[in-house]
LUMZADO-209711 format. One record per atom (N, C-alpha, C, O): x negated, y negated, z; residue in three letters; residue number from 1. Coordinates in steps of 0.1 Angstrom, whole numbers, plus 5000, padded with zeros to 4 digits. Layout:
N
X,Y,Z,ALA,NUM
...
This chain:
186
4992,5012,5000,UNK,1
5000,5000,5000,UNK,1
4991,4988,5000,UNK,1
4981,4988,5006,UNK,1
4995,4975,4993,UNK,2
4988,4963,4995,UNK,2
4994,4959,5003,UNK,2
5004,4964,5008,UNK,2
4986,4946,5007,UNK,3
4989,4937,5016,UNK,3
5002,4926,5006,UNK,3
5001,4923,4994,UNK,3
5013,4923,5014,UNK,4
5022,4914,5010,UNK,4
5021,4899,5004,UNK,4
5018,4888,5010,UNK,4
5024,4902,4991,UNK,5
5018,4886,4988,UNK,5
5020,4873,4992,UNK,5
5026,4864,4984,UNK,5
5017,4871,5002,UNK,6
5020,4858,5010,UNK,6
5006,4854,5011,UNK,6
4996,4860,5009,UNK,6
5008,4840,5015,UNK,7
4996,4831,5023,UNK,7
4991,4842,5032,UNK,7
4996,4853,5035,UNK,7
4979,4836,5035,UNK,8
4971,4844,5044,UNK,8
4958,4839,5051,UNK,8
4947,4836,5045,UNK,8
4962,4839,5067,UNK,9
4950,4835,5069,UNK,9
4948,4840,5087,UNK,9
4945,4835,5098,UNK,9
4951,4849,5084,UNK,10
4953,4858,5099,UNK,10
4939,4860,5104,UNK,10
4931,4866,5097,UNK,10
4937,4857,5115,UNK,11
4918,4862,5122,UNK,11
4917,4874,5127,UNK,11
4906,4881,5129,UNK,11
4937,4881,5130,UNK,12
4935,4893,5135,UNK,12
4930,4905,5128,UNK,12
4922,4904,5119,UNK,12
4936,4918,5135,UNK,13
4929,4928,5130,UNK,13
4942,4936,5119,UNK,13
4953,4932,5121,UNK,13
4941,4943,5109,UNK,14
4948,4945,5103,UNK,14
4943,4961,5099,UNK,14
4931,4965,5097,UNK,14
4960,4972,5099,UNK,15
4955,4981,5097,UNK,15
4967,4989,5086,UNK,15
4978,4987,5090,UNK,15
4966,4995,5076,UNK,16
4976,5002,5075,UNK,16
4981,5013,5077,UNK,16
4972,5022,5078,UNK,16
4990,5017,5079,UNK,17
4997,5027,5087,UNK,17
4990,5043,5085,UNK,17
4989,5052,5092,UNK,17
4987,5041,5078,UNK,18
4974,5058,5071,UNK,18
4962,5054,5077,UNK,18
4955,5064,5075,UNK,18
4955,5045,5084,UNK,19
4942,5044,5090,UNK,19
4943,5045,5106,UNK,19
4933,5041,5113,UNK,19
4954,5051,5111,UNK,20
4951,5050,5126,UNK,20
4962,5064,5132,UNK,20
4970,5071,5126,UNK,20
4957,5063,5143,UNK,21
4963,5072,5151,UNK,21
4973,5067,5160,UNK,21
4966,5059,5165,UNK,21
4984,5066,5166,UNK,22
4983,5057,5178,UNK,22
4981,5064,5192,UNK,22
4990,5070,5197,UNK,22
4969,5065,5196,UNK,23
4966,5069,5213,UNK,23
4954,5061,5212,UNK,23
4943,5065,5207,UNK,23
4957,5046,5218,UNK,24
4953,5039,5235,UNK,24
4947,5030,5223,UNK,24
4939,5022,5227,UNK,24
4949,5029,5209,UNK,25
4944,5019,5199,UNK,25
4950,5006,5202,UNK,25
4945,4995,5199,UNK,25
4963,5008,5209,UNK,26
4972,4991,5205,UNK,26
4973,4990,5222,UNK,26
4983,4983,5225,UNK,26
4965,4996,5233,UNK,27
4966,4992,5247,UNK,27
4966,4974,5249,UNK,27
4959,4966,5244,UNK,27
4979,4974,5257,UNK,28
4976,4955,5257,UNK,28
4978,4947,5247,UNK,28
4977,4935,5249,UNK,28
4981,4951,5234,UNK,29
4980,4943,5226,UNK,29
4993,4939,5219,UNK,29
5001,4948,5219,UNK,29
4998,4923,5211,UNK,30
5013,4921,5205,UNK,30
5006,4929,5190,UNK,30
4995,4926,5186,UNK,30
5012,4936,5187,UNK,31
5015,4942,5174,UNK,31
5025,4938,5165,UNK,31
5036,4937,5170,UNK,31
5026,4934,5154,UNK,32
5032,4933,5141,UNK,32
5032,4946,5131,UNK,32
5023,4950,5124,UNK,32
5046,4951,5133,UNK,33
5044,4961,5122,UNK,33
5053,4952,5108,UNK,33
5062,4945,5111,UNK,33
5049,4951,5095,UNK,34
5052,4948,5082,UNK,34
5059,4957,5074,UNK,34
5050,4963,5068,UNK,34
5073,4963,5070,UNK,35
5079,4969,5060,UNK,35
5092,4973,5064,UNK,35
5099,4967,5072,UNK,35
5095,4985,5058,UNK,36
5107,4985,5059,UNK,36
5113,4994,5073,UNK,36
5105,5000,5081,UNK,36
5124,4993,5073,UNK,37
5132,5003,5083,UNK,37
5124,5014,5084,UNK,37
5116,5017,5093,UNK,37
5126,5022,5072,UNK,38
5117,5038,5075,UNK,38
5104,5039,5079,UNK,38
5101,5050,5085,UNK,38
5097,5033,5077,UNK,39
5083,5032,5078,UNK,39
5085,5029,5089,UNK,39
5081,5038,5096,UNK,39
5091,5015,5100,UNK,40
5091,5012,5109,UNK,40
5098,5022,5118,UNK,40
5090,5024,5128,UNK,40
5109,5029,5119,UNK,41
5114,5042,5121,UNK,41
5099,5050,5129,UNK,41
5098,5051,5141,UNK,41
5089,5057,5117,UNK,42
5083,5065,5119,UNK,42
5068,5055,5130,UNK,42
5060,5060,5138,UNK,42
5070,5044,5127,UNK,43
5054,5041,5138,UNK,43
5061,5032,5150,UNK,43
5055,5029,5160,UNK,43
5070,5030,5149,UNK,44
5073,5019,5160,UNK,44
5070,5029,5176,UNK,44
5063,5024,5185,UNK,44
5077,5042,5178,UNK,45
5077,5046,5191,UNK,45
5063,5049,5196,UNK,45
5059,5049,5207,UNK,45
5056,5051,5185,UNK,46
5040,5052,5190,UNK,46
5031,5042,5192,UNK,46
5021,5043,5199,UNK,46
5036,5027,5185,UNK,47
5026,5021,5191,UNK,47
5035,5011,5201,UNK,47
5028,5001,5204,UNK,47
5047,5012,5206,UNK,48
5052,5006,5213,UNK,48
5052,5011,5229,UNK,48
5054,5006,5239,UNK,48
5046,5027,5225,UNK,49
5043,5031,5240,UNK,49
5031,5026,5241,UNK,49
5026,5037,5246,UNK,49
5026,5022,5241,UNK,50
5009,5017,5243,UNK,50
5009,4999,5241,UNK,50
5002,4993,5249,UNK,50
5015,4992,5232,UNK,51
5014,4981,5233,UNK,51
5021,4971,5240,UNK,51
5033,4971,5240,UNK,51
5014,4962,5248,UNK,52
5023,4948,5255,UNK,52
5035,4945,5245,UNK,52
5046,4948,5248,UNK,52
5032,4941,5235,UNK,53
5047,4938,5228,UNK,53
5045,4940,5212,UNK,53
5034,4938,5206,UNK,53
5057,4945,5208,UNK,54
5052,4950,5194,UNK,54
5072,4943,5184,UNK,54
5084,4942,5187,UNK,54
5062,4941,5173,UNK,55
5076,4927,5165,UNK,55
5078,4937,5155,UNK,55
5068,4942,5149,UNK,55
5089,4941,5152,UNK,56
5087,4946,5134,UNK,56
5095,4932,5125,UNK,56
5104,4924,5128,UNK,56
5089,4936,5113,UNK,57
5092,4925,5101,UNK,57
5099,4937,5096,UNK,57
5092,4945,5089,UNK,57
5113,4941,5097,UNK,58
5117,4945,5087,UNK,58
5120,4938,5075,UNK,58
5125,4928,5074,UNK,58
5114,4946,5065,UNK,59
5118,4942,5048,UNK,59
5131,4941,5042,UNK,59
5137,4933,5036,UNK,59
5136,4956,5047,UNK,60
5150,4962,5044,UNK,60
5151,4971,5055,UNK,60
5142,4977,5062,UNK,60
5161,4972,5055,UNK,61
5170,4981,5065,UNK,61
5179,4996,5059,UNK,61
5189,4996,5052,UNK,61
5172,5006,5064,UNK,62
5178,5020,5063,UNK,62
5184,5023,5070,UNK,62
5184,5018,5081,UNK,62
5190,5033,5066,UNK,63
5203,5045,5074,UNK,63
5193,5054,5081,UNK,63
5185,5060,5074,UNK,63
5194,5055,5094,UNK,64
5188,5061,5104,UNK,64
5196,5073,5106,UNK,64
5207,5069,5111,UNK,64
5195,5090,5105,UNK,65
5201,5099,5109,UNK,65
5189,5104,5120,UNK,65
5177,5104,5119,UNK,65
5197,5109,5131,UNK,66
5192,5118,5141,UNK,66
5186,5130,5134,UNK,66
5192,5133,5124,UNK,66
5178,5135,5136,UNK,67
5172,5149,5132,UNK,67
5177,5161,5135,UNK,67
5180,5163,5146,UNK,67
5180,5175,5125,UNK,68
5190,5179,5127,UNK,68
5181,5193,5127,UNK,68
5170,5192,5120,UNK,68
5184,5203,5132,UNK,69
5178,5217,5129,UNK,69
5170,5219,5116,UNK,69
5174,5213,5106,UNK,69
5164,5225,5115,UNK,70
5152,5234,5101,UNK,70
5169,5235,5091,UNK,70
5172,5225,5085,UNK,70
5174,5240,5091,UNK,71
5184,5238,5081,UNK,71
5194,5227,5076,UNK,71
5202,5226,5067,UNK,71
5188,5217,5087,UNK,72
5194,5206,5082,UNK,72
5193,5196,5073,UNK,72
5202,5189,5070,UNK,72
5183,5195,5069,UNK,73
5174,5188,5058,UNK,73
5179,5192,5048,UNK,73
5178,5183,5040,UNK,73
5185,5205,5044,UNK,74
5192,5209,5029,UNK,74
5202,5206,5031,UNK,74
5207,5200,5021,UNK,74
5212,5206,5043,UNK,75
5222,5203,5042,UNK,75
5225,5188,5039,UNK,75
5236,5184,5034,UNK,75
5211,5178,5046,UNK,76
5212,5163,5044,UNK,76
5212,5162,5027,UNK,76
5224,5159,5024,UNK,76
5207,5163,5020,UNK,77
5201,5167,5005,UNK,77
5211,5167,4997,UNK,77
5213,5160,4986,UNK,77
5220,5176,5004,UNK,78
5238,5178,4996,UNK,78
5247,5175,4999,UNK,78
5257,5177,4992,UNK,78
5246,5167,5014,UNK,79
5260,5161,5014,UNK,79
5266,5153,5008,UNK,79
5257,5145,5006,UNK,79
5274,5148,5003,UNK,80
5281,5142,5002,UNK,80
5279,5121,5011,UNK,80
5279,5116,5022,UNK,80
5277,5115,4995,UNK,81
5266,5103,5000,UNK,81
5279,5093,5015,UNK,81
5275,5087,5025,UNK,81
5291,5096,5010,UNK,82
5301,5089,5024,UNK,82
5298,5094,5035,UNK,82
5293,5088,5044,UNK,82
5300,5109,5035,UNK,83
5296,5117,5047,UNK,83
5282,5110,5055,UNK,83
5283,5107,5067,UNK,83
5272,5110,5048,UNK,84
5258,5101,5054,UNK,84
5256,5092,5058,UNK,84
5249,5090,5069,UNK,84
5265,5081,5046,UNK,85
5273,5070,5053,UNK,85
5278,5070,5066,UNK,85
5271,5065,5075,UNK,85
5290,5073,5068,UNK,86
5295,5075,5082,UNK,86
5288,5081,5093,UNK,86
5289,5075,5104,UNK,86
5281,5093,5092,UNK,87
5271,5097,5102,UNK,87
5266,5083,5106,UNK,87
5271,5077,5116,UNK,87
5256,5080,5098,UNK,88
5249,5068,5101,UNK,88
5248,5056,5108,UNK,88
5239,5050,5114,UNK,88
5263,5053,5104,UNK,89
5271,5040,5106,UNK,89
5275,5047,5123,UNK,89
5276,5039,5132,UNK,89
5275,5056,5125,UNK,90
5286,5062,5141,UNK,90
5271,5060,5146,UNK,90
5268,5052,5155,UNK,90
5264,5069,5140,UNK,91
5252,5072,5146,UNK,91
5243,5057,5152,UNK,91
5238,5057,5163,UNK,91
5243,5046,5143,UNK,92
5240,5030,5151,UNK,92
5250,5028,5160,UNK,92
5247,5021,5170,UNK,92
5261,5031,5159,UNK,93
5271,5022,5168,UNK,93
5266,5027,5179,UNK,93
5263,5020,5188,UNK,93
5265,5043,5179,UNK,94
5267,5047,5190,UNK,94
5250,5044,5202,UNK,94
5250,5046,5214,UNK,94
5240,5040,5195,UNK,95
5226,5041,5204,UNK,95
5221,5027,5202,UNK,95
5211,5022,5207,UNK,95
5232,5019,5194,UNK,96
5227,5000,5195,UNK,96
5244,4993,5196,UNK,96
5254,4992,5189,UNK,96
5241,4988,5207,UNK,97
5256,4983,5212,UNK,97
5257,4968,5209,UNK,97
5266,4961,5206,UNK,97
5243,4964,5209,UNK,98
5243,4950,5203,UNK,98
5247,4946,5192,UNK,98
5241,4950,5182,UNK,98
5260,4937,5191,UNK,99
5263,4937,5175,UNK,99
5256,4931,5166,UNK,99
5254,4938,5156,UNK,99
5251,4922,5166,UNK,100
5239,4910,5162,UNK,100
5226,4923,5159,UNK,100
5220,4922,5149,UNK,100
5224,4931,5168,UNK,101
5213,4939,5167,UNK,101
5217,4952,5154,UNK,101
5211,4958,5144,UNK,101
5225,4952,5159,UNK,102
5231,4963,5145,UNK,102
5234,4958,5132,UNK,102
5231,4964,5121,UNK,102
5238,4948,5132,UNK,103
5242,4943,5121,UNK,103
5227,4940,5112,UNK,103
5227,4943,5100,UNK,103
5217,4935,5118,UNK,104
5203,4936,5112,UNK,104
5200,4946,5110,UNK,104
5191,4945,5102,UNK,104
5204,4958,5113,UNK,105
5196,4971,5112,UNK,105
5208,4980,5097,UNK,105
5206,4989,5089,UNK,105
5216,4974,5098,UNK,106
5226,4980,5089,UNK,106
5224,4976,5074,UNK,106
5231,4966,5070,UNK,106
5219,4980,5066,UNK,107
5220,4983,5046,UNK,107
5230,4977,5043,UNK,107
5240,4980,5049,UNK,107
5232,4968,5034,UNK,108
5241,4957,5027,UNK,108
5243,4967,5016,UNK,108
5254,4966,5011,UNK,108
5237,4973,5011,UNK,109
5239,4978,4994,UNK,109
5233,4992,4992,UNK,109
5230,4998,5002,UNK,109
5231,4996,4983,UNK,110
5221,5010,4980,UNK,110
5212,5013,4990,UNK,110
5205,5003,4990,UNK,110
5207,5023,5000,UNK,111
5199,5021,5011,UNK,111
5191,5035,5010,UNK,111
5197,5045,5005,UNK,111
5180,5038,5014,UNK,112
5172,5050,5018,UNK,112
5179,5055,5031,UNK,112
5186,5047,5037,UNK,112
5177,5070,5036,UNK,113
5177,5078,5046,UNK,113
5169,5078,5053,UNK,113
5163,5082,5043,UNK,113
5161,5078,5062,UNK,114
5152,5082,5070,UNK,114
5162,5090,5083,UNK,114
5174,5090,5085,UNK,114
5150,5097,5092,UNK,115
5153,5107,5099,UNK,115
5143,5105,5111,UNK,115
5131,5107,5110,UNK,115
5153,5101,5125,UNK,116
5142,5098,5136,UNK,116
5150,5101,5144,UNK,116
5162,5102,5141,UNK,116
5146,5102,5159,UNK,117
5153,5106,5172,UNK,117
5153,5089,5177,UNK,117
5162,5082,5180,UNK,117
5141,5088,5177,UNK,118
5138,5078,5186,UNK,118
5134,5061,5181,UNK,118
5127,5052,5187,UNK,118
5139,5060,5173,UNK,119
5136,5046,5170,UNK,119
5146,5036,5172,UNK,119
5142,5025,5174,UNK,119
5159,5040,5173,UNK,120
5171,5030,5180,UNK,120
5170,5028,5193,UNK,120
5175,5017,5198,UNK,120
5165,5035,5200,UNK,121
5165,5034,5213,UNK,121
5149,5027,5220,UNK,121
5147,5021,5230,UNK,121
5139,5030,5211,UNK,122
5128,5024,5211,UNK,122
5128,5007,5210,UNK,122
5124,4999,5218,UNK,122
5133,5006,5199,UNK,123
5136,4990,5193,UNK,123
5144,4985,5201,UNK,123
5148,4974,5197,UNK,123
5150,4990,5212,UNK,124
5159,4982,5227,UNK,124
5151,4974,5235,UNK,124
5150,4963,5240,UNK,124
5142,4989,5233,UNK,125
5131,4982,5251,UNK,125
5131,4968,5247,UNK,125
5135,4963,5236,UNK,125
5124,4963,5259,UNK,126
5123,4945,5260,UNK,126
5113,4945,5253,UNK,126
5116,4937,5244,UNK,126
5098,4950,5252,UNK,127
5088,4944,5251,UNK,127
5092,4944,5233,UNK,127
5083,4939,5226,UNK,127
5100,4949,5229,UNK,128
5105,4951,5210,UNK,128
5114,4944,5208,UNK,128
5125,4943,5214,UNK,128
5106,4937,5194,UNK,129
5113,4928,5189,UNK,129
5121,4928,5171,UNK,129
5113,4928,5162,UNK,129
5132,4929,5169,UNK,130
5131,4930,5147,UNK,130
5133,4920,5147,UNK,130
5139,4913,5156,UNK,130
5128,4916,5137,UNK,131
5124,4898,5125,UNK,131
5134,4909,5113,UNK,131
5132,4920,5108,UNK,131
5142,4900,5113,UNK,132
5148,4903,5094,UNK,132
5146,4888,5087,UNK,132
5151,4888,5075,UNK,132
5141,4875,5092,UNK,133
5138,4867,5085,UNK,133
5125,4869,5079,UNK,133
5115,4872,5086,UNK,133
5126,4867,5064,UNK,134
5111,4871,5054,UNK,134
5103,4861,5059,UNK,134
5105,4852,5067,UNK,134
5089,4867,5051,UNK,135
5074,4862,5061,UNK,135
5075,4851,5049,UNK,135
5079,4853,5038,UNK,135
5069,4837,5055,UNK,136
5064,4826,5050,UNK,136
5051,4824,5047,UNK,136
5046,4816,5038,UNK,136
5043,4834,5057,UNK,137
5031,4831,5059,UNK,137
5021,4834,5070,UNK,137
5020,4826,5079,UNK,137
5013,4847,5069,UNK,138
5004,4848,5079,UNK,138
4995,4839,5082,UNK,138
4987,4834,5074,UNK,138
4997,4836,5096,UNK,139
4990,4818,5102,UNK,139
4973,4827,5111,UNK,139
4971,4839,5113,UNK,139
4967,4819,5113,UNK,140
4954,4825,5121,UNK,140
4957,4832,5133,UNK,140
4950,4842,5136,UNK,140
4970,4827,5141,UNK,141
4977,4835,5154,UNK,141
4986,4847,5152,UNK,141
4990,4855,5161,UNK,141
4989,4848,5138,UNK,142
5003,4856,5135,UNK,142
5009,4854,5126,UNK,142
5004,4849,5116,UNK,142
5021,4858,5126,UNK,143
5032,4858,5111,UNK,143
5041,4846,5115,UNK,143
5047,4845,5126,UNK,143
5042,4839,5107,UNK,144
5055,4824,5104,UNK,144
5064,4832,5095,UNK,144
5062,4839,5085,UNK,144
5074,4830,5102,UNK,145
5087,4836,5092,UNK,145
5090,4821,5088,UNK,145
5086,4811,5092,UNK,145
5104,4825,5075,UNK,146
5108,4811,5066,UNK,146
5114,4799,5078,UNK,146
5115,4786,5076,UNK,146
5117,4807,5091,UNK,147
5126,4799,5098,UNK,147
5119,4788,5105,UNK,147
5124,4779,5111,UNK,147
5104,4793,5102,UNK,148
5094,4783,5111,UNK,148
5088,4785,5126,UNK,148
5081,4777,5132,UNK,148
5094,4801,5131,UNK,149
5088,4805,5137,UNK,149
5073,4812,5138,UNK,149
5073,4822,5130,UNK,149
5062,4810,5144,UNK,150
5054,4813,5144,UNK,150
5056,4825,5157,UNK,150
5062,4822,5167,UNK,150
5049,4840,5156,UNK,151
5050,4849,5160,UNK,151
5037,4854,5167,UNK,151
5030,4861,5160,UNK,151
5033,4851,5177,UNK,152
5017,4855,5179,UNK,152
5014,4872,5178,UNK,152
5021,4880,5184,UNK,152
5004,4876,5171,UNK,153
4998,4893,5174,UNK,153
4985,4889,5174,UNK,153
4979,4879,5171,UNK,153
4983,4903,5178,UNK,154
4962,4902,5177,UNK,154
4964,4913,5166,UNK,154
4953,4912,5160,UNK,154
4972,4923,5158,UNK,155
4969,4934,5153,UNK,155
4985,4930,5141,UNK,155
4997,4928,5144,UNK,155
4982,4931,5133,UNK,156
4990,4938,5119,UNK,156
4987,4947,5113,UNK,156
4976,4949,5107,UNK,156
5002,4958,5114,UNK,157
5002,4969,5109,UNK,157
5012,4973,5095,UNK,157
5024,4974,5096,UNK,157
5004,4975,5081,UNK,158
5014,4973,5069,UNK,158
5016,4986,5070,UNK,158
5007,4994,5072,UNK,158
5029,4990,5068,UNK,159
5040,5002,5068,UNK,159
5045,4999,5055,UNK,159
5049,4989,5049,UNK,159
5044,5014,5050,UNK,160
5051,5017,5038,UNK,160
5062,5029,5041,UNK,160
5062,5034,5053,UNK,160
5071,5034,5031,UNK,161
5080,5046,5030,UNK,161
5077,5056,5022,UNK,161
5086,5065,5021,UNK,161
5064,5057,5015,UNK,162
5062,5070,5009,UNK,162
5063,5079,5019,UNK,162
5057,5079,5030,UNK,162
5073,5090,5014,UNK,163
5071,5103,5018,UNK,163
5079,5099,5034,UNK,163
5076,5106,5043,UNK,163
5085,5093,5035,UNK,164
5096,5090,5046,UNK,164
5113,5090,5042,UNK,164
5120,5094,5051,UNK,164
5117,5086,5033,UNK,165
5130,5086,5029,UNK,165
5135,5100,5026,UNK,165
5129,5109,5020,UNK,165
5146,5101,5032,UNK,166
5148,5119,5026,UNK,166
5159,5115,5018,UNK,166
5162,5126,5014,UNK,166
5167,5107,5012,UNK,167
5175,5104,5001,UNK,167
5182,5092,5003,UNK,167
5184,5088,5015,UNK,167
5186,5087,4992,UNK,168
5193,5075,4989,UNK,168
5207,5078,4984,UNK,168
5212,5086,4977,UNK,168
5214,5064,4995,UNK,169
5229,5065,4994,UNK,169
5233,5050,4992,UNK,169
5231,5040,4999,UNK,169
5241,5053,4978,UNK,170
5245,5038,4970,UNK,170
5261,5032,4981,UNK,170
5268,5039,4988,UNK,170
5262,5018,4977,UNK,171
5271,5013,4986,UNK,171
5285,5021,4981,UNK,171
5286,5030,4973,UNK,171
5297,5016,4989,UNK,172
5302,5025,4985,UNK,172
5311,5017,4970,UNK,172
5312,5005,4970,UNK,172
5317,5025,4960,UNK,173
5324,5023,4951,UNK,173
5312,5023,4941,UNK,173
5314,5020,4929,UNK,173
5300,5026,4945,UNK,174
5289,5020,4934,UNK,174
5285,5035,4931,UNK,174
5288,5042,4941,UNK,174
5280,5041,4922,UNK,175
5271,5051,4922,UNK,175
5259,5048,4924,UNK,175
5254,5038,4921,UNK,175
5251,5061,4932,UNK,176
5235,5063,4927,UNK,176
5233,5056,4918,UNK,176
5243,5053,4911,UNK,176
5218,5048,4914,UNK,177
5212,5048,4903,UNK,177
5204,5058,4895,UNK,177
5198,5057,4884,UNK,177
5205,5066,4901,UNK,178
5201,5083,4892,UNK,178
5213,5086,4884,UNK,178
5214,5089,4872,UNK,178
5224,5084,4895,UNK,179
5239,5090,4887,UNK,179
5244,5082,4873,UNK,179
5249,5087,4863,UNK,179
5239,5069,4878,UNK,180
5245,5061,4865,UNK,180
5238,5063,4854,UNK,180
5243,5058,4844,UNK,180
5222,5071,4853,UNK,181
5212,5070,4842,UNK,181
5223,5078,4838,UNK,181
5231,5074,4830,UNK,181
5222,5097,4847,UNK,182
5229,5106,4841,UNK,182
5238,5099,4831,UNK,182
5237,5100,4818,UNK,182
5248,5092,4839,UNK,183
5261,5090,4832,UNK,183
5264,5084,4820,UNK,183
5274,5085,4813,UNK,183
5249,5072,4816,UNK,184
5249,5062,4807,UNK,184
5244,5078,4796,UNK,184
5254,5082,4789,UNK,184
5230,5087,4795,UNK,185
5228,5095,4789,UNK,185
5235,5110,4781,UNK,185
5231,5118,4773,UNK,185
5250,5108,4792,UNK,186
5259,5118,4784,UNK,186
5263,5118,4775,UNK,186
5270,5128,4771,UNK,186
């Protein structure tokens, strides 16, 4: 993954999510994770147990399902895209009660799946924070979002979704964009 094309003039440390581990790397430290839902999904519980305070910049926002038995992954695969839908939608109401907080976390349109236990309930604690206003500009202290907040970290971490999404579910009334190639090609 590259770095996001914004201004840039950060002094911190910068890592992307394939270069670290997290045990005792982010001790004490504000962390900035950069990308989307899923990606943030998969690193936030690990470096939020170890860091003073940790911000994600979500990009976009995914459908979070609970993880389901060794068989459940085929069954996620073929359900039925409403069915996913609704899981999902029950599945935030029910582990983010904040409506303001949900509503940020919730897909406006076409959205990826990811698959986590613990990231709704991670992103509560106090010391976690989600930004869904886009970056303006990494400042020498941190990330400036458009709103003009300046966000202090010592560490930025760019998160990608390769190989994290287990399938995409279009809004509703809309098809897939795989469905509509099919359909345009018949």
């Amino acid at each position: 993954m590259t770095t996001p094309r914004i201004a840039d003039t950060f002094a911190g440390r910068r890592l992307h999510c394939t270069a670290f581990l997290p045990r005792h790397e982010f001790c004490g430290q504000r962390v900035a994770i950069i990308g989307s839902g899923a990606a943030a999904a998969r690193l936030l519980p690990g470096i939020a147990a170890e860091a003073a305070r940790v911000t994600v910049f979500q990009t976009e926002p995914v459908w979070v399902l609970p993880r389901l038995p060794r068989s459940g992954a085929t069954a996620l695969r073929r359900a039925p895209q409403r069915l996913i839908r609704w899981v999902a939608r029950v599945n935030l109401r029910v582990q983010v009660r904040d409506a303001w907080l949900r509503h940020r976390l919730t897909p406006d349109d076409t959205a990826g799946v990811a698959v986590h236990d613990s990231y709704y309930r991670t992103l509560r604690q106090p010391h976690c924070t989600l930004v869904t206003w886009p970056i303006a500009r990494l400042v020498p202290l941190g990330v400036r979002t458009v709103d003009g907040i300046e966000h202090r970290v010592d560490t930025i971490v760019y998160a990608e979704d390769a190989g994290h999404i287990v399938r995409t579910v279009a809004r509703p009334g809309r098809l897939h964009p795989s469905a509509e190639l099919v359909k345009e090609s018949a």
